[in-house]
C-alpha positions in Angstrom: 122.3 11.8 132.3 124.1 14.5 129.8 125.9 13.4 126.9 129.3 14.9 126.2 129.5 15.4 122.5 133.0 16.5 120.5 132.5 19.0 118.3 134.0 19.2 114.9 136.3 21.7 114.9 137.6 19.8 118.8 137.4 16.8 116.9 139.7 18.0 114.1 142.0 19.4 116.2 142.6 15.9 118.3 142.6 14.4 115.3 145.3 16.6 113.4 147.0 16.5 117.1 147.4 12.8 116.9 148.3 12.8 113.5 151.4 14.9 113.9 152.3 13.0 117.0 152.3 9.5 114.9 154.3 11.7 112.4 157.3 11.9 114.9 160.0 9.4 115.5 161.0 10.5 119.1 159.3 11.9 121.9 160.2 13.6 125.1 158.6 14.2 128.1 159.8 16.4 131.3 163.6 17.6 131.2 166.4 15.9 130.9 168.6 15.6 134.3 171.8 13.8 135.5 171.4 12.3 138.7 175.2 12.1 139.1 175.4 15.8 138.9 172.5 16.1 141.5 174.4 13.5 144.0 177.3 15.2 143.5 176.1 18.3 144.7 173.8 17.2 147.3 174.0 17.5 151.0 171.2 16.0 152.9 170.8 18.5 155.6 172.2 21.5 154.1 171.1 22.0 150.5 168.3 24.1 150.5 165.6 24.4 147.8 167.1 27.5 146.2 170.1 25.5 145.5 167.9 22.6 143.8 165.8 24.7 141.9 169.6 26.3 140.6 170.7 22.8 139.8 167.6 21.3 138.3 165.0 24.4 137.3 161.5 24.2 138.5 159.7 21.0 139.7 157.7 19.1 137.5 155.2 18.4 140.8 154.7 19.1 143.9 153.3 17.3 147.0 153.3 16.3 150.9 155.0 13.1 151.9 153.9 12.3 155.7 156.2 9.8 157.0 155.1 6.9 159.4 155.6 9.5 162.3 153.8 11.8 161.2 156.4 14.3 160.0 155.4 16.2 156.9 158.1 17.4 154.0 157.4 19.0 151.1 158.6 16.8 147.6 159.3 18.0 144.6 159.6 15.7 141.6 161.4 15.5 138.1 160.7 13.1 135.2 162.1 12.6 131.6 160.7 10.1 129.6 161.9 9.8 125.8 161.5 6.9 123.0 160.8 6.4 119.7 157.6 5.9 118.3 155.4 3.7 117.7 155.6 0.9 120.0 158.9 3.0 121.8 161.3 -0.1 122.3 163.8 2.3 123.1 161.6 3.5 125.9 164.0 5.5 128.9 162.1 6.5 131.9 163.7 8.9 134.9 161.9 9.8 138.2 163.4 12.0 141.4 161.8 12.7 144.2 163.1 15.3 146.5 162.1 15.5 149.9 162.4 18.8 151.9 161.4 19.9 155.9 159.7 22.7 156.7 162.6 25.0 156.4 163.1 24.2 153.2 166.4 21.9 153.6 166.7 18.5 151.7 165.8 15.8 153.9 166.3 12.7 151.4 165.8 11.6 148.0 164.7 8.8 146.1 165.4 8.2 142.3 164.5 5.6 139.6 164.7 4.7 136.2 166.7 4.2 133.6 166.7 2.0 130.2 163.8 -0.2 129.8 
């Protein structure tokens, strides 16, 4: 069995790291995105990666989807996340998933969040 042991200089640093994130009243996580802007533009079927990547900058994540047929797409996802800490009651959560086909073309979308 091996023992994983922090050592103090990685011990101070989580601990200063922590420290400064306690310090702060709001926190943000991912970019910020409008979804209206997004569906505005959108064309499922003709919007093409490039044009996503124009609109919204570089994915978060990547993945596969494979869909109860067995087609495979290609998904990019975008989050933000902000609140306030420490208990963040002000908490805002945003998720899209983008879907594309093999030649790159939008396929479908899905998208949640909002206000907690």
């Amino acid at each position: 069995m091996h023992q994983h042991l922090i050592r103090p200089r990685s011990f101070l640093a989580i601990v200063a790291a922590l420290t400064l994130l306690a310090g702060c009243s709001t926190v943000n996580v991912g970019n910020q995105f409008e979804l209206k802007a997004f569906t505005s533009k959108v064309q499922r079927g003709t919007t093409t990666q490039a044009q996503v990547r124009g609109w919204l900058g570089a994915p978060t994540g990547t993945g596969e989807v494979i869909d109860v047929n067995g087609e495979r797409y290609e998904e990019w996802s975008y989050y933000f996340a902000s609140g306030r800490l420490p208990n963040m009651p002000d908490l805002e959560i945003r998720i899209l998933q983008v879907k594309f086909d093999k030649h790159g073309i939008v396929r479908g979308y899905n998208w949640s969040g909002g206000n907690r």
